[in-house]
MDTraj code that builds the backbone (N, CA, C; nanometers):
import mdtraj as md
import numpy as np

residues = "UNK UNK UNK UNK UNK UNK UNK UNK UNK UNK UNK UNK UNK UNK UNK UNK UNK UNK UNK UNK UNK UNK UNK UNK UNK UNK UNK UNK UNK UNK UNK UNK UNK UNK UNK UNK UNK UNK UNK UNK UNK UNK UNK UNK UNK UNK UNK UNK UNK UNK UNK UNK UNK UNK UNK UNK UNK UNK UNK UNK UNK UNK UNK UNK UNK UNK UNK UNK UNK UNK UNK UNK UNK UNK UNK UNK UNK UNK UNK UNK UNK UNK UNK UNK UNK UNK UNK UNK UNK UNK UNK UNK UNK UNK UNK UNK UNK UNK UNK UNK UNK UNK UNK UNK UNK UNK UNK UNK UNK UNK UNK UNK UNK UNK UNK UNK UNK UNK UNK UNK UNK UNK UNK UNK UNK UNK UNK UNK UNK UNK UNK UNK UNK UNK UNK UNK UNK UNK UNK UNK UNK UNK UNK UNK UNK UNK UNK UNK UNK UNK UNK UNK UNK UNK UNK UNK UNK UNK UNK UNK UNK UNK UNK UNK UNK UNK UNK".split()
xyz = np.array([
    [1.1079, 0.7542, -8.3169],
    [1.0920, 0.6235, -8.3781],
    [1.2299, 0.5649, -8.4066],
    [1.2330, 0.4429, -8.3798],
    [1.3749, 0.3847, -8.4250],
    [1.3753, 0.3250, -8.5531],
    [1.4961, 0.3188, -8.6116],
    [1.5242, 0.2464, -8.7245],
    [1.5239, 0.0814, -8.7367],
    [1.5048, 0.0395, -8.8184],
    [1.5249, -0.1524, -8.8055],
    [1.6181, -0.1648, -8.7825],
    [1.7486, -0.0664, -8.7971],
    [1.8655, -0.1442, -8.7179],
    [1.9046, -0.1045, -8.6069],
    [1.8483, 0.0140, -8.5602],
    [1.8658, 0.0451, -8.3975],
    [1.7571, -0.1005, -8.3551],
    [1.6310, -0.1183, -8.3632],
    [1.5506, -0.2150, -8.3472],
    [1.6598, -0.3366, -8.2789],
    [1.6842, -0.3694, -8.4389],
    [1.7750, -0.5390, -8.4267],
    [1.8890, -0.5098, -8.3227],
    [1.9388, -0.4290, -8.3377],
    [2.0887, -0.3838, -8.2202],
    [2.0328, -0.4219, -8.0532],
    [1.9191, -0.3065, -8.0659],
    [1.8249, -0.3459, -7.9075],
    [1.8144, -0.4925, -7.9131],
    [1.7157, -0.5386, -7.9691],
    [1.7053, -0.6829, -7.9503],
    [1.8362, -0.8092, -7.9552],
    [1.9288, -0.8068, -8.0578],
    [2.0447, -0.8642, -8.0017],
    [2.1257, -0.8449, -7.9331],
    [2.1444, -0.6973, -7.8254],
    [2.2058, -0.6987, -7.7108],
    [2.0901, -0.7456, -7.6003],
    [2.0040, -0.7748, -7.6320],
    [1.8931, -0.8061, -7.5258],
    [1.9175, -0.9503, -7.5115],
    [1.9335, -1.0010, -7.6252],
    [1.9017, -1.1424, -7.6301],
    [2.0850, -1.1863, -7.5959],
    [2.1366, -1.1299, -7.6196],
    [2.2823, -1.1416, -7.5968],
    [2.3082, -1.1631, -7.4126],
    [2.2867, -1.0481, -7.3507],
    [2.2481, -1.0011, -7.2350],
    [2.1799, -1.1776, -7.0952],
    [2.0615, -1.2128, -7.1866],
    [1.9963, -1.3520, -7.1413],
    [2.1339, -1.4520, -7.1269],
    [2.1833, -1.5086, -7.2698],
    [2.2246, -1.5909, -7.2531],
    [2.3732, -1.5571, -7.2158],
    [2.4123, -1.4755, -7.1589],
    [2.5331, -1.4321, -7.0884],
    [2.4692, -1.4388, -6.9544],
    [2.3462, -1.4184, -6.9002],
    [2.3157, -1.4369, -6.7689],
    [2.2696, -1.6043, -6.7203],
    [2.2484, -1.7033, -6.8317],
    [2.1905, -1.8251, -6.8327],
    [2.3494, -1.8663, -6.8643],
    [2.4364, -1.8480, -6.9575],
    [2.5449, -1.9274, -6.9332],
    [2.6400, -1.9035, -6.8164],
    [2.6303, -1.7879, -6.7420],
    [2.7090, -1.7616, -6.6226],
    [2.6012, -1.8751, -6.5121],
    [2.4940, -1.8858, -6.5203],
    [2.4606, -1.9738, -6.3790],
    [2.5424, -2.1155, -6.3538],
    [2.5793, -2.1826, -6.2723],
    [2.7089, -2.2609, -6.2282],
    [2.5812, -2.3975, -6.2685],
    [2.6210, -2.4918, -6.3533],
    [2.5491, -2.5955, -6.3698],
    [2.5153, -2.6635, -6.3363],
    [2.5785, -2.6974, -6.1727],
    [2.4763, -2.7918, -6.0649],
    [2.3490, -2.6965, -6.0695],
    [2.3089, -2.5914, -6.0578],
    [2.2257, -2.5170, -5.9985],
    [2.1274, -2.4641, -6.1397],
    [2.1756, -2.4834, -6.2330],
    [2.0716, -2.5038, -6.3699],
    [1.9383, -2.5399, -6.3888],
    [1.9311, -2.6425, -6.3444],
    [1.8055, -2.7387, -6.3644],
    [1.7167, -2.7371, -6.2028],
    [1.8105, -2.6732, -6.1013],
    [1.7806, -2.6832, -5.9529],
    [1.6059, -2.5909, -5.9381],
    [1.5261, -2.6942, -5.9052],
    [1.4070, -2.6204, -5.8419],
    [1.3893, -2.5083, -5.7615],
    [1.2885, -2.4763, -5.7763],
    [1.3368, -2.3506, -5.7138],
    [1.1497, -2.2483, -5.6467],
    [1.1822, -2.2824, -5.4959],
    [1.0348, -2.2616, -5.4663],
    [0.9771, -2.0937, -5.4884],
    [1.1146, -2.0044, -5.5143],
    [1.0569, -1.8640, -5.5600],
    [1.0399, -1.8227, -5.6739],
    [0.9773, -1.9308, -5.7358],
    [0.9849, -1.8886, -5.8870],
    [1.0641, -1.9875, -6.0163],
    [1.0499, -1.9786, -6.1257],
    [1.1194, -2.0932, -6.2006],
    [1.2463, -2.0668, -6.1895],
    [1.3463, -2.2018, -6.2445],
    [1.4634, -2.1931, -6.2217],
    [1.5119, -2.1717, -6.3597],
    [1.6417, -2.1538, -6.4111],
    [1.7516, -2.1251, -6.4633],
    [1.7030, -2.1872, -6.5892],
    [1.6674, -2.3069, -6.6023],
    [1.6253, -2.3826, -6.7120],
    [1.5140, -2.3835, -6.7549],
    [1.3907, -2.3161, -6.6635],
    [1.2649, -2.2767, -6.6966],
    [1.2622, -2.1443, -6.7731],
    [1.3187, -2.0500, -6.7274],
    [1.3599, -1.8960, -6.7725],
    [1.4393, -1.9538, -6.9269],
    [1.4833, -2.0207, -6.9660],
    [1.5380, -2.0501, -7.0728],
    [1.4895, -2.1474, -7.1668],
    [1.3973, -2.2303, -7.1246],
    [1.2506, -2.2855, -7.2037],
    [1.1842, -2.2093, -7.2150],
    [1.1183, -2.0946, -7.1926],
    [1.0897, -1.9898, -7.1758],
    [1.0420, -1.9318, -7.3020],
    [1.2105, -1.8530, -7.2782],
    [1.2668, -1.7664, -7.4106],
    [1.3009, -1.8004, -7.5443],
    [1.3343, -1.9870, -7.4816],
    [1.3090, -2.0459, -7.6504],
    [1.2063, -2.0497, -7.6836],
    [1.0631, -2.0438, -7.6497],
    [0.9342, -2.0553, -7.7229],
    [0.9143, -1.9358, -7.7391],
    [0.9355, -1.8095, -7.6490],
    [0.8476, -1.7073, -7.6797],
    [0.9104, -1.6361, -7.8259],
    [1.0401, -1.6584, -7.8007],
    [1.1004, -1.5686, -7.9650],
    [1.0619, -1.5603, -8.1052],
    [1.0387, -1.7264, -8.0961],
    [0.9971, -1.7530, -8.2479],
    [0.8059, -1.7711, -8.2417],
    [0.7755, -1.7136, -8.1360],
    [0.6527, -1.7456, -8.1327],
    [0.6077, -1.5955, -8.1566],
    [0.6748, -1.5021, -8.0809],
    [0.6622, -1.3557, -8.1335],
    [0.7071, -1.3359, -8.2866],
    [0.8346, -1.3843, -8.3124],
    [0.8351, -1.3679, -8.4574],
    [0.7120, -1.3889, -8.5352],
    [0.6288, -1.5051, -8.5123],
    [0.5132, -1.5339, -8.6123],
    [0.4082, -1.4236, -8.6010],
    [0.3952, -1.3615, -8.5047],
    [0.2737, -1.2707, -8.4630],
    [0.3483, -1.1243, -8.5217],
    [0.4746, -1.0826, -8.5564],
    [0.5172, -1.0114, -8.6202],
    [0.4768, -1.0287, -8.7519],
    [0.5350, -1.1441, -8.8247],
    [0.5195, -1.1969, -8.9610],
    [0.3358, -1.1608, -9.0134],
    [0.2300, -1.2202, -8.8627],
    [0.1154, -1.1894, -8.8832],
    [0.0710, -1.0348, -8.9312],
    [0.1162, -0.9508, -8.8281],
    [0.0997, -0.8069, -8.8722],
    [0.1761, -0.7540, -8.9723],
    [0.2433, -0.8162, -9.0417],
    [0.2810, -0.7335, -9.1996],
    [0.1546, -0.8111, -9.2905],
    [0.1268, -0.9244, -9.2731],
    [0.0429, -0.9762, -9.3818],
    [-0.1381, -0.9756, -9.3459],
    [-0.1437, -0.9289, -9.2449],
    [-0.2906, -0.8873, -9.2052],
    [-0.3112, -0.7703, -9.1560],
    [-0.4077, -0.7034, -9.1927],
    [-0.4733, -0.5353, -9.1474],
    [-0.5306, -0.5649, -9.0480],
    [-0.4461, -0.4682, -8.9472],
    [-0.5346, -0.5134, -8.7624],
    [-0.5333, -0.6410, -8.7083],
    [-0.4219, -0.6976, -8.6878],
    [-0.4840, -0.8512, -8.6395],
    [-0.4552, -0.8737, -8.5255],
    [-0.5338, -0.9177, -8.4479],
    [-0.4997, -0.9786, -8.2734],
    [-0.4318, -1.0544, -8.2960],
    [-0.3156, -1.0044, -8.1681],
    [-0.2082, -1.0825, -8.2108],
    [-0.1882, -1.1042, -8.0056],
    [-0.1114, -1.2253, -7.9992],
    [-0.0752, -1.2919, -7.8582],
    [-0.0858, -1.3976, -7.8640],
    [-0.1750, -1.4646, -7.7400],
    [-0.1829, -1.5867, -7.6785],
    [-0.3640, -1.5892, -7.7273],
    [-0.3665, -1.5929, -7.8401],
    [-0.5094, -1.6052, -7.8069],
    [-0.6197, -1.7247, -7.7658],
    [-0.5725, -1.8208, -7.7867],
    [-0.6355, -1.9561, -7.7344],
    [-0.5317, -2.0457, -7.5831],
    [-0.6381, -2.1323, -7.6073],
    [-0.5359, -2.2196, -7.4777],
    [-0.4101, -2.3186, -7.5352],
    [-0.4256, -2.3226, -7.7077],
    [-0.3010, -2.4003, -7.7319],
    [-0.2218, -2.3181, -7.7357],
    [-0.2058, -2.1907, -7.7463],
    [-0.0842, -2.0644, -7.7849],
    [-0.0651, -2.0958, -7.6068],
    [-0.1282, -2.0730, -7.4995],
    [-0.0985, -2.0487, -7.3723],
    [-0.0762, -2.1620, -7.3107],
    [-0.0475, -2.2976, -7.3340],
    [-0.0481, -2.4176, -7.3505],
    [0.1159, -2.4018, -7.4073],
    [0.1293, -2.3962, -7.5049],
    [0.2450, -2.4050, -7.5627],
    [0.3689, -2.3176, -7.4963],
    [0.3440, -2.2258, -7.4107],
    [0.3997, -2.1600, -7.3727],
    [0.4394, -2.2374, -7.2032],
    [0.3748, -2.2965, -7.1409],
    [0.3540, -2.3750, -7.0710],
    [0.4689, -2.5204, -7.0784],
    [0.4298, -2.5802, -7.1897],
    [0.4945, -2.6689, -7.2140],
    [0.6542, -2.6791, -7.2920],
    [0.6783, -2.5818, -7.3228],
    [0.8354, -2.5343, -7.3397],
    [0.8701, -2.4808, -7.1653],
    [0.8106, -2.4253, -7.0843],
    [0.8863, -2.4160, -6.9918],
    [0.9293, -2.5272, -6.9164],
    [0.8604, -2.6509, -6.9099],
    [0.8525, -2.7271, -6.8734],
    [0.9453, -2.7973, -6.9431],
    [0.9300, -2.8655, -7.0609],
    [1.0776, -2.8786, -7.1469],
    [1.1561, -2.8054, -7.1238],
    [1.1683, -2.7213, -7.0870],
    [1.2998, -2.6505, -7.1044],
    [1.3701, -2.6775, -6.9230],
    [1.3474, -2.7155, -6.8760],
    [1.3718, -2.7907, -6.7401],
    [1.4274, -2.8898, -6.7337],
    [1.3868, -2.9582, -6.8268],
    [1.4500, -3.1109, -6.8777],
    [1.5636, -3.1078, -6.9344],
    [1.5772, -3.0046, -6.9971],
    [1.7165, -3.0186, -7.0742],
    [1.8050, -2.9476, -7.0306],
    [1.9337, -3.0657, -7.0546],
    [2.0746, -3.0165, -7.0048],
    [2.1126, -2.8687, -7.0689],
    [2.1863, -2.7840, -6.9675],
    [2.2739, -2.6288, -7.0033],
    [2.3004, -2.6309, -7.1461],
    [2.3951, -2.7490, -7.2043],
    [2.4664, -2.6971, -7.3039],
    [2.3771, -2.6861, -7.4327],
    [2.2794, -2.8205, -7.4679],
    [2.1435, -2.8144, -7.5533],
    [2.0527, -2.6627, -7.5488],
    [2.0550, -2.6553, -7.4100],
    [1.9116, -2.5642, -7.4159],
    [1.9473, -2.4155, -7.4331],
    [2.1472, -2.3806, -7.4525],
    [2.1710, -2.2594, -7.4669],
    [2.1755, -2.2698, -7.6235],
    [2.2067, -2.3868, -7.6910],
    [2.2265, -2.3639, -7.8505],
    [2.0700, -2.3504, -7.9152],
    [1.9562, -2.3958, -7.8100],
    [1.8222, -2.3794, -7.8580],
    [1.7835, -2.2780, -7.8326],
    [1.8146, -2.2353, -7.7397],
    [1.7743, -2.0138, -7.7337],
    [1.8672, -1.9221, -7.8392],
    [2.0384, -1.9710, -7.8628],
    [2.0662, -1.8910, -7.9556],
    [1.9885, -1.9204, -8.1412],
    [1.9105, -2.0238, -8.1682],
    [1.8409, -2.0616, -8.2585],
    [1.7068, -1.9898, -8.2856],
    [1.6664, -2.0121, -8.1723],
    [1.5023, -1.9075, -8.1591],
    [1.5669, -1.7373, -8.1290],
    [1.6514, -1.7170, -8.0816],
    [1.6762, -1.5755, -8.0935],
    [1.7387, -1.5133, -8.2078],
    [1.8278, -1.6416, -8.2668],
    [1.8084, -1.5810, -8.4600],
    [1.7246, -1.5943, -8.4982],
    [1.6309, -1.6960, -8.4853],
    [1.4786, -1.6837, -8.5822],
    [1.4335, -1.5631, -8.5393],
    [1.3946, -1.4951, -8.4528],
    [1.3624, -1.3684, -8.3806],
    [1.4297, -1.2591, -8.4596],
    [1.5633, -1.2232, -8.4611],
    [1.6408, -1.1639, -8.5018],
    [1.6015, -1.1489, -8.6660],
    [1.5971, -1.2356, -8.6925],
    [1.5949, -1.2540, -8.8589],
    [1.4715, -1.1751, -8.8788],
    [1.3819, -1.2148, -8.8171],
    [1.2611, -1.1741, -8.8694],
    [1.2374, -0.9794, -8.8177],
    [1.3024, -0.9324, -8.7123],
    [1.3411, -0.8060, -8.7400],
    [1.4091, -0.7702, -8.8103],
    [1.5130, -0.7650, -8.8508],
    [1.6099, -0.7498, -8.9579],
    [1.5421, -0.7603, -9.0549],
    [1.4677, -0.8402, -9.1271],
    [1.3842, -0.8323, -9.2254],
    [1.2671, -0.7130, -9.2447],
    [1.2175, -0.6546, -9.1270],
    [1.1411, -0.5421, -9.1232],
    [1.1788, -0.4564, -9.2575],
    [1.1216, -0.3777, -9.2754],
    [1.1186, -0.2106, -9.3722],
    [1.0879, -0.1476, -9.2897],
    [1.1498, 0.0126, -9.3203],
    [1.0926, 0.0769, -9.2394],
    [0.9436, 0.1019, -9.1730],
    [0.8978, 0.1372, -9.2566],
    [0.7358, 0.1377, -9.2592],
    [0.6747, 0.0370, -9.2207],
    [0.7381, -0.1128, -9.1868],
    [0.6481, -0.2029, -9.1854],
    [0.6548, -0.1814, -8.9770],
    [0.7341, -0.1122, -8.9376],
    [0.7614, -0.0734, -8.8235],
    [0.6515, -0.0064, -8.7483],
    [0.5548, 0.0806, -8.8161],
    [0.4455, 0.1203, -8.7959],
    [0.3259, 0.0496, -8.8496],
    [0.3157, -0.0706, -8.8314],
    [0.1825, -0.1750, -8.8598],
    [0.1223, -0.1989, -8.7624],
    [0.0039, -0.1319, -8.7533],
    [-0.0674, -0.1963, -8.6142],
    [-0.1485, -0.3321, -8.6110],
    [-0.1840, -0.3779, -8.4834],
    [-0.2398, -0.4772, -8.4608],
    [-0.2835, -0.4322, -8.3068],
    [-0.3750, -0.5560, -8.2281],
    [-0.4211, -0.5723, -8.1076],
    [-0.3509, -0.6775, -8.0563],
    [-0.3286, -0.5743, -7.9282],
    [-0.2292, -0.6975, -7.8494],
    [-0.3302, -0.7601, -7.7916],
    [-0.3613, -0.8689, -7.7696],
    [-0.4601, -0.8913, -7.6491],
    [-0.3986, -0.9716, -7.5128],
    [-0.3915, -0.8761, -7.3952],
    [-0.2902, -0.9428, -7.3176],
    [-0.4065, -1.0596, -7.2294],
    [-0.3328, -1.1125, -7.0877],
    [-0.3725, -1.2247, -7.0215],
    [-0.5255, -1.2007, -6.9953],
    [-0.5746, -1.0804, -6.9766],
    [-0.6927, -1.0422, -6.9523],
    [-0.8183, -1.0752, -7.0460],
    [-0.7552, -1.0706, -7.1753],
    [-0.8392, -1.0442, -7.2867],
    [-0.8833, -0.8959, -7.3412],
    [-0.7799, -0.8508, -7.2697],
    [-0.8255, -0.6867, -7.3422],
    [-0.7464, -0.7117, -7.4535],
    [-0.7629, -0.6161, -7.5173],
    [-0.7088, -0.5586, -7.6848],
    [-0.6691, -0.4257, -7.6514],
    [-0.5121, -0.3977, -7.6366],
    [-0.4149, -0.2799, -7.6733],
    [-0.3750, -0.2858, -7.8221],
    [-0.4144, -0.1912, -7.9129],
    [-0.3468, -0.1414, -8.0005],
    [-0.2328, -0.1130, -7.9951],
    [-0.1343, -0.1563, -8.0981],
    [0.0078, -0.1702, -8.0858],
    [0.0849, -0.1573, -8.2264],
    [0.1880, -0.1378, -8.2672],
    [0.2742, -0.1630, -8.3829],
    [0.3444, -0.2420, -8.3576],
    [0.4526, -0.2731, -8.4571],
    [0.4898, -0.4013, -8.5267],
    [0.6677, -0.3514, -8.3743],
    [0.6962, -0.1527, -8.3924],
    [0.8344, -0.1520, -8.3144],
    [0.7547, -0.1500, -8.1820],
    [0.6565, -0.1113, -8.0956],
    [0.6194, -0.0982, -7.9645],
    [0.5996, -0.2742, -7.9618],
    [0.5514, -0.3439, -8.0394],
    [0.5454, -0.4953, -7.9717],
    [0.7179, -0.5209, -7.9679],
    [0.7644, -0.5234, -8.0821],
    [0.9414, -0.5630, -8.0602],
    [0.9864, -0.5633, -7.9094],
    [0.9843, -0.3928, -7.9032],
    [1.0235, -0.3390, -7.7543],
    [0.9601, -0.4445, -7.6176],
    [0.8699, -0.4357, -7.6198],
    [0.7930, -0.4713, -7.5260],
    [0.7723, -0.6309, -7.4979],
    [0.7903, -0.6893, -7.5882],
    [0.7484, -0.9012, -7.5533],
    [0.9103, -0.9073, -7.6436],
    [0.9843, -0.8652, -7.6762],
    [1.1264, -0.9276, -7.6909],
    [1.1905, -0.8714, -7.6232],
    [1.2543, -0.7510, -7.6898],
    [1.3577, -0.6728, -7.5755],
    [1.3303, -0.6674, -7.4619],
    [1.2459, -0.5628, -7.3986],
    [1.2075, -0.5732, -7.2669],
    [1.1828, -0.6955, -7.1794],
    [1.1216, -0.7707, -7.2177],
    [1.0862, -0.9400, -7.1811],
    [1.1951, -0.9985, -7.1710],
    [1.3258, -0.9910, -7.2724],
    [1.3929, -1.0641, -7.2423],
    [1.5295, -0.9636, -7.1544],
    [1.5459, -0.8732, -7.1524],
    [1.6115, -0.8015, -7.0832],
    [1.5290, -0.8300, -6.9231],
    [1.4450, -0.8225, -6.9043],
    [1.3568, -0.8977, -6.7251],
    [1.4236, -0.9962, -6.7222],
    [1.3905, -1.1088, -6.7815],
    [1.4608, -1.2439, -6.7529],
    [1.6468, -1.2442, -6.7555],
    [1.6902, -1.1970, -6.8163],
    [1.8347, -1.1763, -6.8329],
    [1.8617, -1.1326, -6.6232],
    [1.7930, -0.9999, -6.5940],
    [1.8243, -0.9552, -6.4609],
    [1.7536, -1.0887, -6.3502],
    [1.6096, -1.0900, -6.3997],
    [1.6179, -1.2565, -6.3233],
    [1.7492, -1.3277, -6.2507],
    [1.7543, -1.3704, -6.3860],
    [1.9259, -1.4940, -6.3536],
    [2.0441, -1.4382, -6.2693],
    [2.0431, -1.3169, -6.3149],
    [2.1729, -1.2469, -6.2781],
    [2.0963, -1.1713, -6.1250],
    [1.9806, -1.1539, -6.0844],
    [1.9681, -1.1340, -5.9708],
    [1.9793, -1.3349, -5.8625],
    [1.9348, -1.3984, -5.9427],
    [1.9662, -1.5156, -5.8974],
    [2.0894, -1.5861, -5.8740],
    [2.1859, -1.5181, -5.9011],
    [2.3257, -1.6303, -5.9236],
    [2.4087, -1.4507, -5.8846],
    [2.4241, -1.3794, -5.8349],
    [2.5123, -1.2502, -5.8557],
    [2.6258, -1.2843, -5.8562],
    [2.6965, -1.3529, -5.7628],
    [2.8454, -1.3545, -5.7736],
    [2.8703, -1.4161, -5.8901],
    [2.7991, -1.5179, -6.0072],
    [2.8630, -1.5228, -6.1264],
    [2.7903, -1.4353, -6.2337],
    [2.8345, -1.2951, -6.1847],
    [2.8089, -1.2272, -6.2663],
    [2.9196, -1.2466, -6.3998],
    [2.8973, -1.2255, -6.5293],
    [3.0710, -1.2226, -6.5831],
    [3.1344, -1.1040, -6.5672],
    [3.2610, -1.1340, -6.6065],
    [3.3577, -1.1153, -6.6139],
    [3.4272, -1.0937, -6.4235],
    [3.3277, -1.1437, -6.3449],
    [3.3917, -1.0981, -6.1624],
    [3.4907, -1.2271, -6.1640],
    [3.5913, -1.2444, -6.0769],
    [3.6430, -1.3617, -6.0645],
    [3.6112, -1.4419, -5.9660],
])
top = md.Topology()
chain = top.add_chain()
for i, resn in enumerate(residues, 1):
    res = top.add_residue(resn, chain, resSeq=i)
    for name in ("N", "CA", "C"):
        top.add_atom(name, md.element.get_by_symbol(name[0]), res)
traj = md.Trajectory(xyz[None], top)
């Protein structure tokens, strides 16, 4: 089991990781469509909704016993939708100070954990509608860190030569 601050460490090198792979993409090519998948600015509308949207479903499982927690209607899956889409629209320099915002709201709200509140379960209910039983650190891992560590290699499989620090 990890501690809340191994936790927060994972998650802000995760989230660190993204926007080092979203600020290395070259800014003509930001907003550029992209027929294999979303582009640069979609992956980063993205991650601004999902952070603080997981934070709340965290916040949910300390203050409710067992609660389904996800996308459970079409406005949660809707909303998720429509930030990617916003997030397309907006210029590089806006939409990186709006992911480092939702990834402190994110942040904060791990950091705030107790230990114990680390082992709170709830039901995930993924795209299917099943219900996985889960805690408060296996969701962390799994729809922040992990989620956003995918998208981070995304970009950086999309753009390689500006990887940082290459010249």
């Amino acid at each position: 089991m990890s501690s809340v601050e191994e936790l927060a460490e994972e998650l802000a090198e995760a989230q660190q990781q993204l926007l080092a792979a979203a600020d290395a993409v070259p800014d003509v090519a930001y907003a550029k469509a992209r027929e294999d998948g979303w582009c640069a600015a979609e992956v980063v509308g993205h991650a601004v909704e999902f952070q603080p949207f997981w934070a709340r479903e965290i916040q949910r499982m300390i203050e409710q016993v067992k609660p389904r927690v996800g996308r459970l209607d079409d406005v949660a899956r809707q909303e998720r939708l429509i930030a990617v889409k916003r997030g397309a629209e907006l210029k590089k320099g806006p939409a990186l100070l709006e992911l480092r915002r939702s990834a402190h709201e994110a942040l904060q709200q791990v950091r705030a954990l107790s230990p114990d509140q680390l082992s709170r379960k709830g039901l995930l209910i993924d795209a299917n509608g099943d219900a996985n039983e889960t805690s408060i650190e296996k969701l962390v891992n799994a729809v922040l860190v992990k989620h956003l560590e995918e998208h981070a290699q995304q970009l950086r499989s999309l753009f390689p030569s500006q990887a940082p620090g290459e010249a």
